[in-house]
N, C-alpha and C positions, 0 to 999 in steps of 0.2 A: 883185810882192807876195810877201811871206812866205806859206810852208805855212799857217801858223795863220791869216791872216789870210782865202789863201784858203779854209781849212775852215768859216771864223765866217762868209762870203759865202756858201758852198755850204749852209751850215745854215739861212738864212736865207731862201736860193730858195726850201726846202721847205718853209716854217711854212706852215700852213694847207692843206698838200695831202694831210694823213689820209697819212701813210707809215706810221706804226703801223700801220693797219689789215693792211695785207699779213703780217708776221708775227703780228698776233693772228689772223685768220684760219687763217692755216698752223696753229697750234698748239690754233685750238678743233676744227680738224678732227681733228688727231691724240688732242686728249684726249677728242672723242667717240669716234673710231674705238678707243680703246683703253678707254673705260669697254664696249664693246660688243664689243669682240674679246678682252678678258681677266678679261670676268667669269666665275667659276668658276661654272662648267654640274654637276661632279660632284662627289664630295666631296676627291678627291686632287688638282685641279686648283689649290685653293692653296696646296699645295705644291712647286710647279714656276710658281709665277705670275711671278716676277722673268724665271723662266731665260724663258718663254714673250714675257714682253713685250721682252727682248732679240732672241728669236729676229723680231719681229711689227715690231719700231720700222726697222731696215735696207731690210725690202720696204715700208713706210709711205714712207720717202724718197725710196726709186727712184722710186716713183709719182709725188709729189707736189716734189718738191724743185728738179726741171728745170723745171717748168713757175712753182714760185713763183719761179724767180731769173729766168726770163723776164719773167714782170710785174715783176716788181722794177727789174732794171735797164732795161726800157723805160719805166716810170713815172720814172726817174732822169735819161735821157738826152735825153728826147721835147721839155721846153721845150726844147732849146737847136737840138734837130734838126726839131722842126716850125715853131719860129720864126725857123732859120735866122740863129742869131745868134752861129755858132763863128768866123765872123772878126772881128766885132767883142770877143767875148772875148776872140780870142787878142793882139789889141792893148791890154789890161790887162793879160793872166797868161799864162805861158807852158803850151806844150800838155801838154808834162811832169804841172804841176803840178794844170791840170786832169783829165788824165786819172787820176790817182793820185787827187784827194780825191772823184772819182764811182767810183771803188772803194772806196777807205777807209769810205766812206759805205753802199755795198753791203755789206761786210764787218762793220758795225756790227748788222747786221740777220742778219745769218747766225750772228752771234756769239749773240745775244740766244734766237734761235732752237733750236741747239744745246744752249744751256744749257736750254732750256726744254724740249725732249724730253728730260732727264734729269729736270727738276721732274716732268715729269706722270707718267713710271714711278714715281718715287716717292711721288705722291700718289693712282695709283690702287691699288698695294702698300697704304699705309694705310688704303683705302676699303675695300678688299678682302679686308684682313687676310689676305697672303699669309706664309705659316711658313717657306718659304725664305728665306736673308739675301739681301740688297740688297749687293752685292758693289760698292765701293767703285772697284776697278780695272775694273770691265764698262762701271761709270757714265762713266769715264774715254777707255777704248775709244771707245763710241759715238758721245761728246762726238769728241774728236779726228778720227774718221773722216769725220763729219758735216762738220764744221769745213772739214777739207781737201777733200775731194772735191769741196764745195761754192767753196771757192775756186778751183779749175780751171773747174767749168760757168762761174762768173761771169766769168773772163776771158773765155770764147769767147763769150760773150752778152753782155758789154760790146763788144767791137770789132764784133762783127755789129750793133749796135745804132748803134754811130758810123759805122759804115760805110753802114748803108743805109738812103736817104732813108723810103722806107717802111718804117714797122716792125712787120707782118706779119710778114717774115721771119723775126727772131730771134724773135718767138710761137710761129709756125710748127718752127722745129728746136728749141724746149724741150718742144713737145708731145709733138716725134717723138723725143726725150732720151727722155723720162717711158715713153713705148711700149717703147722700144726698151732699156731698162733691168731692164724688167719683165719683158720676154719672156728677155734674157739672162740668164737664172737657170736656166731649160732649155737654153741653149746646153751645149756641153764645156768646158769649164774653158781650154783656149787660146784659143778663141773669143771665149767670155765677157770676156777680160781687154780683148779688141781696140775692146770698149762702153767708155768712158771713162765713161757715165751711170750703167752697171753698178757703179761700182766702190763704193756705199752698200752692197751685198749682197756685193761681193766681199769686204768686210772685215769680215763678219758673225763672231762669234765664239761662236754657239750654233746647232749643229746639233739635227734632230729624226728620230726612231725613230718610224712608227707598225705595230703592230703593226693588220695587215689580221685576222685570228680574234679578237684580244679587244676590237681599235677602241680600245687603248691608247696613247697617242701619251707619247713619253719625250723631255725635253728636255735636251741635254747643252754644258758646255762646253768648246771645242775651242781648241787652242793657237793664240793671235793673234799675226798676221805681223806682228811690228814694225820688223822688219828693210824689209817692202813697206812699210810705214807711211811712213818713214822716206826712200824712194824716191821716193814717191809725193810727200812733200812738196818735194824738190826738182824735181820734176815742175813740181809749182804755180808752183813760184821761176820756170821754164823758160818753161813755158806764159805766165805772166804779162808776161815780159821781150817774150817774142814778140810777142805780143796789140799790147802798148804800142808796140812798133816801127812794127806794119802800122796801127793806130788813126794815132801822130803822121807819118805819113806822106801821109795822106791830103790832098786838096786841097780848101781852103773856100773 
């Protein structure tokens, strides 16, 4: 079967099983969390409201981001693995092709996602009437970081997911993703880097000042590694090749 042909099958598997619901969920939780973590409490706080929900949207991911690509891609992969029905697939379509459009298909929803953590900063800015500018290149930043990072966790949670009969497992290490992402923000900076979940805060691009005597917290923008950026994505290219290798290897 052609690519297309097998995407139009693969979109088909899913009519009726609510896959929307997993990214509207992701993002009614981040536009609650941030109607309630960037409403201005004092009077100079909308002044710093953008820089503040850049700084607040990076450690929203680490938390939550490994553990929606875990249900995600277990919600993806489960008919074919609890009904044990990848050998009779692989005698219509090759393993290649399956494996590639239950990513494509992953990636469609991370896409939608990312963009929509841009929508809700900019629509709590206008709820909010924050006086700082909505910086054009930050919106971008967060987008892209979001994007890719998110493409690395989804290879290793795709192949965990083809690879083992029960799928606890891959729940199990997106949880421990989401923990262990959150806590490496207090690791040292070599450490840190060694979390692959970490890496939504490692490309954070606004730091924050609180002054302990006036209980002033200052939000600032810091020079963004695009040069890591950049690494990082052939990273994903890397990681992804790999995943695919040990996934079409396995035996059904």
């Amino acid at each position: 079967m052609s690519m297309t042909t097998t995407l139009q099958a693969e979109r088909m598997k899913h009519r009726h099983r609510k896959f929307c619901l997993l990214p509207a969920v992701l993002l009614g939780f981040e536009l609650l969390w941030s109607l309630w973590g960037l409403e201005p409490k004092k009077a100079g706080d909308a002044a710093q409201g953008y820089l503040s929900a850049f700084y607040m949207f990076p450690i929203i991911h680490c938390l939550i981001y490994p553990v929606f690509l875990a249900v995600l891609v277990n919600r993806l992969c489960d008919m074919e693995i609890k009904g044990d029905t990848l050998k009779l697939l692989f005698t219509l379509e090759q393993k290649k092709s399956f494996y590639n459009c239950k990513y494509l298909m992953a990636v469609k929803y991370i896409f939608i996602t990312s963009i929509g953590s841009g929508l809700i900063i900019f629509l709590t800015g206008k709820m909010y009437r924050f006086t700082d500018r909505l910086e054009p290149h930050m919106l971008l930043q967060l987008i892209l970081t979001t994007f890719l990072v998110s493409t690395v966790l989804l290879s290793i949670q795709q192949v965990l997911s083809l690879l083992s009969s029960n799928q606890i497992l891959p729940l199990v290490v997106g949880l421990a993703g989401s923990f262990l992402s959150l806590f490496s923000m207090f690791f040292p900076p070599a450490a840190a880097r060694l979390i692959i979940w970490g890496y939504y805060g490692i490309f954070g691009f606004v730091a924050m000042d609180w002054d302990r005597a006036t209980r002033i917290t200052d939000y600032y923008e810091v020079p963004f590694d695009w040069t890591g950026l950049l690494l990082f994505a052939v990273f994903s290219a890397v990681v992804y090749v790999i995943c695919r290798a040990i996934a079409l290897r396995k035996e059904v």
